[in-house]
C-alpha positions as a printed NumPy array, in Angstrom:
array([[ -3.055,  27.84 ,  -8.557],
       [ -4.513,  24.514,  -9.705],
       [ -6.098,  21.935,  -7.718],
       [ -3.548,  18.838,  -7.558],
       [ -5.446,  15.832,  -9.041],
       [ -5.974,  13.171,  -6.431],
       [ -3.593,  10.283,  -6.675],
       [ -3.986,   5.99 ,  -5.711],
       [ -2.555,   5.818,  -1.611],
       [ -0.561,   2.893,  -0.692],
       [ -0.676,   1.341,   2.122],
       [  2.124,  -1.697,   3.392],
       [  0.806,  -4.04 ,   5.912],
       [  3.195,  -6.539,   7.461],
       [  3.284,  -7.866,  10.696],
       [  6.618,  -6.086,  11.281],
       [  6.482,  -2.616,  12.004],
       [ 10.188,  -2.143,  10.934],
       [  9.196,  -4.285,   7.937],
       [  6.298,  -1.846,   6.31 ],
       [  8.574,   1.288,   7.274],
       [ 11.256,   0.267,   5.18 ],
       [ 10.028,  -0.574,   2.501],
       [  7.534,   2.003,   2.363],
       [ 11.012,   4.326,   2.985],
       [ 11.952,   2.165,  -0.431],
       [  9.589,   2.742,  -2.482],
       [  9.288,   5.961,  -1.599],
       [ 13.076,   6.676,  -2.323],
       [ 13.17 ,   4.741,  -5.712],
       [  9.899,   6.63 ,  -6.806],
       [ 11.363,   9.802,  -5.966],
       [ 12.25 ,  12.774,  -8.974],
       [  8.841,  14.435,  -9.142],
       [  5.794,  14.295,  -6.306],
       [  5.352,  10.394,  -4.597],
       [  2.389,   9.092,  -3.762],
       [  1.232,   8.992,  -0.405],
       [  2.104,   5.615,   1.155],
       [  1.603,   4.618,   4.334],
       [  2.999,   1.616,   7.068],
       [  0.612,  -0.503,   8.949],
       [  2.812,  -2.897,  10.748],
       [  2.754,  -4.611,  13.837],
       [  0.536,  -4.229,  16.481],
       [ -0.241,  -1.645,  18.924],
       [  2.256,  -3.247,  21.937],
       [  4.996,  -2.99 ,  19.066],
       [  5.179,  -6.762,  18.885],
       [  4.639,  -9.116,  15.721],
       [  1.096,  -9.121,  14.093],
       [ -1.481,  -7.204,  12.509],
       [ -3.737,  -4.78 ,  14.309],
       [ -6.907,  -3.772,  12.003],
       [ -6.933,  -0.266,  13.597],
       [ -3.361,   0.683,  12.22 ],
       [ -4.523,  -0.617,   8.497],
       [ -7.975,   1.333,   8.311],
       [ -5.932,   5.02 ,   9.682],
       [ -2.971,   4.236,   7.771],
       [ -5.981,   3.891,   4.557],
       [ -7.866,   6.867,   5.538],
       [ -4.573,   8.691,   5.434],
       [ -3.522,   8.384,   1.95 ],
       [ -6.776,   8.146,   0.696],
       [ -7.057,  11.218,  -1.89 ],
       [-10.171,  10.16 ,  -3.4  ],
       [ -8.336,   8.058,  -6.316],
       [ -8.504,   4.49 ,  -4.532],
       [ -6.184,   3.344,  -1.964],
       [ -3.794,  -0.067,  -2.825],
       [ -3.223,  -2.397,   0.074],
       [ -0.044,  -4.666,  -0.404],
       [  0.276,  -7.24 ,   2.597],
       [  2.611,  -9.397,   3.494],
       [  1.694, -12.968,   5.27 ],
       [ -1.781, -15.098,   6.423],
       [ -3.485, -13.033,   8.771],
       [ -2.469,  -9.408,   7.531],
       [ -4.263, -10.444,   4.386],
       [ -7.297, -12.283,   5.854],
       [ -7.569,  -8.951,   7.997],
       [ -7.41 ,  -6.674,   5.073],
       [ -9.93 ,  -9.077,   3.593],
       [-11.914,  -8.47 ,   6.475],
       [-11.344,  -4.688,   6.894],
       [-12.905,  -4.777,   3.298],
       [-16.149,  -7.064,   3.793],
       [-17.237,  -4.586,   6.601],
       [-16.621,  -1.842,   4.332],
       [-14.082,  -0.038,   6.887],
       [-11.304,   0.928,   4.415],
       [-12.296,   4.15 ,   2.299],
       [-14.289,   3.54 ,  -1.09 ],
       [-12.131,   2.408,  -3.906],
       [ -9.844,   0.408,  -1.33 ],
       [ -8.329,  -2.942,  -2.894],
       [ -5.892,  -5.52 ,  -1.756],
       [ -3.474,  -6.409,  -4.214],
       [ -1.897,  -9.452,  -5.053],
       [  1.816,  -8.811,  -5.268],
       [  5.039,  -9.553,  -3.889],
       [  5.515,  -7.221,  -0.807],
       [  8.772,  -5.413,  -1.726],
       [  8.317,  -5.57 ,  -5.563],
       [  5.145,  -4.654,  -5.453],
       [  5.189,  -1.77 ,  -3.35 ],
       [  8.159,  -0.49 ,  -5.376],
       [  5.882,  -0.772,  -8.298],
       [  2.743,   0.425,  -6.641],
       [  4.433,   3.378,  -5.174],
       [  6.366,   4.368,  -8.953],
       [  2.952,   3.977, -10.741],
       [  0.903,   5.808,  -8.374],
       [  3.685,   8.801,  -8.425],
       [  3.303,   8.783, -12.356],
       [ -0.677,   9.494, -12.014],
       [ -1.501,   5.901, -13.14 ],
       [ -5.169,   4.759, -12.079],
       [ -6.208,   2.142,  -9.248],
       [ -6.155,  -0.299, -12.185],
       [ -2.789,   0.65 , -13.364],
       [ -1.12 ,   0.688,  -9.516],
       [ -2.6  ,  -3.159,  -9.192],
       [ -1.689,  -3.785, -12.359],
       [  1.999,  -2.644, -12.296],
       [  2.264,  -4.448,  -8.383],
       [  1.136,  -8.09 ,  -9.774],
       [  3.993,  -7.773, -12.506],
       [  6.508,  -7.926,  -9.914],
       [  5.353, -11.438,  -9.626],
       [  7.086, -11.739, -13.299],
       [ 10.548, -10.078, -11.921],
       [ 13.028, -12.476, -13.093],
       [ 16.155, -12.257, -11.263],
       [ 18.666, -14.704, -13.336]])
């Protein structure tokens, strides 16, 4: 049986736990027809209230990471700036990148092009174009 090549992870961080599981229940849904990515939710903190808690973002990393690079899409201030600082101290798994994207778009995006085998290049890539999504 052949080894599965390793795919890019995904991980959501919002400070709404409710927030990342949706739309990581989204993405996953509207990249769905063949194997999805792994994607993961880091939202909230650990009390369940509003914020970011940098323990949920590093195991929610380590669990999708397959070796391919792992995408971080986050959505306000301080879930980026702790992302930022998640990757400074070199906690997140090698080949971990934020990405500049809308949050729902660009997981949607990240997730699809990650499912179709698409590098950690490509998955960043196809997130930051949701920044071009016209809607009328």
């Amino acid at each position: 049986m052949p080894v599965p090549t390793p795919v890019v992870g995904v991980v959501l961080v919002s400070h709404s736990a409710g927030v990342a599981e949706s739309v990581a229940g989204m993405a996953r849904g509207l990249a769905a027809g063949g194997p999805v990515a792994p994607v993961a939710a880091a939202g909230g903190t650990a009390d369940g209230g509003l914020g970011t808690n940098a323990e949920r973002i590093v195991a929610a990393a380590r669990s999708v990471d397959q070796g391919a690079g792992v995408a971080l899409l986050a959505d306000l201030g301080s879930s980026v700036l702790t992302v930022k600082a998640l990757l400074l101290e070199d906690e997140l798994p090698a080949g971990a990148r934020l990405v500049d994207a809308p949050f729902v778009e660009g997981a949607v995006a990240a997730v699809v092009a990650a499912s179709a085998g698409a590098p950690l290049d490509g998955v960043i890539a196809a997130a930051a174009e949701a920044y071009g999504y016209r809607k009328v």
